[in-house]
C-alpha positions in Angstrom: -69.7 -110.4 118.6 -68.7 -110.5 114.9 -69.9 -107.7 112.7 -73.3 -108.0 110.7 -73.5 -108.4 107.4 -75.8 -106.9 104.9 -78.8 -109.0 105.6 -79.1 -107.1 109.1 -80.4 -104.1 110.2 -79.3 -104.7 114.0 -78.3 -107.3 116.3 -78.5 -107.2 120.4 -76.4 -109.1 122.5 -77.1 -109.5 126.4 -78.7 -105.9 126.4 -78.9 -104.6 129.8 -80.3 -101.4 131.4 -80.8 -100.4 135.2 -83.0 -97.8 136.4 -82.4 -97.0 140.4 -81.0 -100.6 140.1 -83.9 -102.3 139.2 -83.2 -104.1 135.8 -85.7 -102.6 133.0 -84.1 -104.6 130.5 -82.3 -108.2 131.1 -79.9 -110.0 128.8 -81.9 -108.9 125.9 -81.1 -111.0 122.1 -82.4 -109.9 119.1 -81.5 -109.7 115.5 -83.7 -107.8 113.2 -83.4 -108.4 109.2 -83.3 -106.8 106.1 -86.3 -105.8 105.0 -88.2 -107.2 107.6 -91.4 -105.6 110.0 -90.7 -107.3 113.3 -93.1 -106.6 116.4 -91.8 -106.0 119.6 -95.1 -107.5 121.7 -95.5 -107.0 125.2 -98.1 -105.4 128.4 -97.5 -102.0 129.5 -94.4 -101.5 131.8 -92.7 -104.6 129.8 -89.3 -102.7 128.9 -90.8 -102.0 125.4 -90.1 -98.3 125.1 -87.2 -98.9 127.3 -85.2 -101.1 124.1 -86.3 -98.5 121.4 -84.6 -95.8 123.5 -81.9 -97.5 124.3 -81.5 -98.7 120.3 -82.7 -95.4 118.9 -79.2 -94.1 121.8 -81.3 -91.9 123.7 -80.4 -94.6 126.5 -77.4 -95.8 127.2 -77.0 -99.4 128.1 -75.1 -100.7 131.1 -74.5 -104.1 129.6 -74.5 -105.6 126.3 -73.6 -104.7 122.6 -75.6 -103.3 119.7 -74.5 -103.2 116.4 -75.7 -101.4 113.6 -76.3 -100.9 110.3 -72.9 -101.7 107.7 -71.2 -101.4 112.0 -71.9 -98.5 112.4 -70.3 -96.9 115.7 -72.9 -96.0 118.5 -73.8 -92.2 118.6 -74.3 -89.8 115.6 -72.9 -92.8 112.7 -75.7 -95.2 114.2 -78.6 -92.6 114.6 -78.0 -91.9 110.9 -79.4 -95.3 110.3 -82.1 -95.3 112.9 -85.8 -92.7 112.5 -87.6 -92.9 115.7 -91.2 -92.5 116.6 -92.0 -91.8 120.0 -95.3 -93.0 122.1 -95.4 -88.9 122.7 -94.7 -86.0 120.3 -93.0 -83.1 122.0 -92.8 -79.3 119.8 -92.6 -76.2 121.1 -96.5 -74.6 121.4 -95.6 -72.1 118.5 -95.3 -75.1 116.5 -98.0 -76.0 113.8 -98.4 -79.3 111.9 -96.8 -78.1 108.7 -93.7 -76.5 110.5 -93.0 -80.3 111.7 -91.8 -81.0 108.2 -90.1 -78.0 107.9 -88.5 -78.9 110.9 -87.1 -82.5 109.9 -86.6 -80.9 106.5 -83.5 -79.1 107.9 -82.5 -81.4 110.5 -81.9 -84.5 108.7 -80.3 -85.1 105.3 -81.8 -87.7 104.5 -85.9 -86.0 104.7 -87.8 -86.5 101.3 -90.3 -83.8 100.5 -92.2 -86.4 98.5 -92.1 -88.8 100.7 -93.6 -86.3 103.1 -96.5 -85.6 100.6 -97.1 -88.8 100.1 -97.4 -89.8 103.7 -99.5 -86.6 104.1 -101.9 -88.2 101.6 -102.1 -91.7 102.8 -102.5 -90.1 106.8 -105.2 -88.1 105.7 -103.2 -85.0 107.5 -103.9 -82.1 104.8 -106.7 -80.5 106.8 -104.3 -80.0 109.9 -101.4 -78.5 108.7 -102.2 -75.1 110.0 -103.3 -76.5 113.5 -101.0 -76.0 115.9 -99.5 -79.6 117.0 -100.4 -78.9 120.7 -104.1 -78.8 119.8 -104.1 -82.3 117.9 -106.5 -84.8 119.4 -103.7 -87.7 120.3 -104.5 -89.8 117.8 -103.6 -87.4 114.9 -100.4 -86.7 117.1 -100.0 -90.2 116.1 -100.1 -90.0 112.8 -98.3 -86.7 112.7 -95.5 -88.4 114.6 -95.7 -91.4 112.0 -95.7 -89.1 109.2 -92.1 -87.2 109.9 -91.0 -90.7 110.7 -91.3 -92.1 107.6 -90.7 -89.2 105.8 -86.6 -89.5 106.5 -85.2 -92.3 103.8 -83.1 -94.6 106.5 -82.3 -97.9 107.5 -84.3 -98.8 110.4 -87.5 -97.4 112.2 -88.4 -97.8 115.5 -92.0 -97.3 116.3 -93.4 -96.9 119.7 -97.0 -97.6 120.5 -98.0 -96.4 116.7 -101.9 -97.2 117.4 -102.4 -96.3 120.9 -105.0 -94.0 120.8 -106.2 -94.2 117.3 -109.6 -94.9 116.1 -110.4 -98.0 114.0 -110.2 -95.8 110.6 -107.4 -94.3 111.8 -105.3 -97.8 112.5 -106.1 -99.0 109.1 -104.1 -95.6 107.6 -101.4 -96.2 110.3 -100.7 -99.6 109.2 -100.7 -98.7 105.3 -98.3 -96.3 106.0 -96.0 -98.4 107.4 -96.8 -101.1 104.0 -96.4 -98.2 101.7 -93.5 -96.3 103.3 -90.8 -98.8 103.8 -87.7 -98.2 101.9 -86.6 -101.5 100.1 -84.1 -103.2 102.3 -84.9 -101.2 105.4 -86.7 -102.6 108.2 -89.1 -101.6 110.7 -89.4 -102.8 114.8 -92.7 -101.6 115.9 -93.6 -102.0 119.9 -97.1 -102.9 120.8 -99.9 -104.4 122.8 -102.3 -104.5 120.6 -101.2 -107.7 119.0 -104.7 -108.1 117.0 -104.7 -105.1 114.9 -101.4 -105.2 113.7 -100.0 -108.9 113.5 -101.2 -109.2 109.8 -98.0 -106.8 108.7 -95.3 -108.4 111.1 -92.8 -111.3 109.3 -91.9 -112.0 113.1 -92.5 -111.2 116.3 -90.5 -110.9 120.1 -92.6 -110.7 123.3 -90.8 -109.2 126.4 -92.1 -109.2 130.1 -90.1 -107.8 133.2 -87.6 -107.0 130.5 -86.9 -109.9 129.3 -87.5 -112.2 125.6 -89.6 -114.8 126.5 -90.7 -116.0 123.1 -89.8 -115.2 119.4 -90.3 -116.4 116.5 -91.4 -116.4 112.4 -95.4 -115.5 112.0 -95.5 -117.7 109.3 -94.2 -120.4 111.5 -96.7 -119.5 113.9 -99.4 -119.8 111.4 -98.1 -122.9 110.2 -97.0 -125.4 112.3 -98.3 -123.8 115.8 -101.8 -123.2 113.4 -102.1 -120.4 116.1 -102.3 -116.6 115.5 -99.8 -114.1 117.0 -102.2 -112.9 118.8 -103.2 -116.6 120.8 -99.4 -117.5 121.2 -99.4 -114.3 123.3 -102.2 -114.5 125.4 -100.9 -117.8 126.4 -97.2 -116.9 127.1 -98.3 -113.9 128.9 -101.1 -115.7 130.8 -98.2 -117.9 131.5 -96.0 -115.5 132.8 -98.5 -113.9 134.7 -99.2 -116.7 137.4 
């Protein structure tokens, strides 16, 4: 596989990963851009959080290649390029919301403190900064979880389920966030199901079932010359799949 180039983030070739032998990720392609939001689309159980682990290295593949950012090598070099937002946000009890920040503050070099406070702001996450993050409703574990994402200045952010569980006001906060907070040049793959809320931000899209790509493609071609919405091409290719 030759080596990307600046205009790429990341590029998967023939990405495969076995669980107890059963293939949770098959011969997966993908190339995400510079600068690009790119949605990973797909039903629960689909291999979604799967592929972000296994980009973000917290899985390792069994088959395949990924290459990184300028090449750079899997492990601590590629994870410098890479923030990572899981579906779930796992402290230590003792920890509050504000001690979060403190902690990505000291563990990455590449945490802004006014990106922080900006992201605090937009989040609306000033009046829980002395709650302990244990005792957040789920959807402000959400944006908590968004929040120390963005606040590192990298490459590449992977975002798992960001709306899942998150009221109507607080999507539309989620999804400025992710407008307002990405770096020039950097990119963003966020995984979802809920294709109608969020589509309006993506420049393209992949939709995986059983762990595999069965569609991708440019919204604006979508829009354009399918005169379909994200969201209709997927209820037919998974309506498809599903028979």
């Amino acid at each position: 596989m030759e080596p990307i180039d600046e205009t790429n983030i990341l590029r998967i070739t023939r990405l495969t990963k076995k669980f107890y032998g059963c293939e949770a990720l098959q011969g997966v392609d993908m190339t995400i851009s510079a600068g690009q939001i790119t949605g990973l689309l797909g039903p629960n159980a689909s291999g979604k959080t799967t592929l972000l682990k296994t980009i973000a290295g917290l899985l390792q593949p069994d088959a395949g290649r990924i290459l990184y950012y300028k090449n750079a090598s899997p492990g601590p070099e590629s994870r410098k390029t890479i923030s990572f937002c899981p579906d779930t946000l796992v402290f230590p009890n003792w920890m509050r919301s504000r001690d979060g920040f403190i902690f990505y503050s000291e563990m990455y070099s590449d945490y802004s403190q006014s990106r922080a406070d900006e992201l605090i702001k937009i989040l609306d996450l000033e009046k829980i900064q002395n709650t302990y993050i244990n005792k957040l409703s789920k959807g402000m574990k959400e944006r908590l979880a968004l929040a120390l994402t963005f606040s590192r200045n990298t490459n590449l952010y992977l975002l798992d389920e960001p709306l899942d569980g998150i009221d109507p006001v607080g999507k539309t906060k989620v999804i400025d966030a992710i407008l307002a907070m990405q770096p020039e040049g950097a990119s963003t793959l966020v995984s979802t199901h809920l294709v109608k809320d969020i589509e309006r931000i993506f420049d393209s899209v992949y939709f995986l079932s059983k762990g595999k790509i069965v569609f991708n493609g440019s919204c604006d071609a979508i829009r354009e010359e399918r005169g379909q919405t994200v969201e209709q091409v997927y209820l037919e290719v998974f309506n498809e799949s599903a028979v």
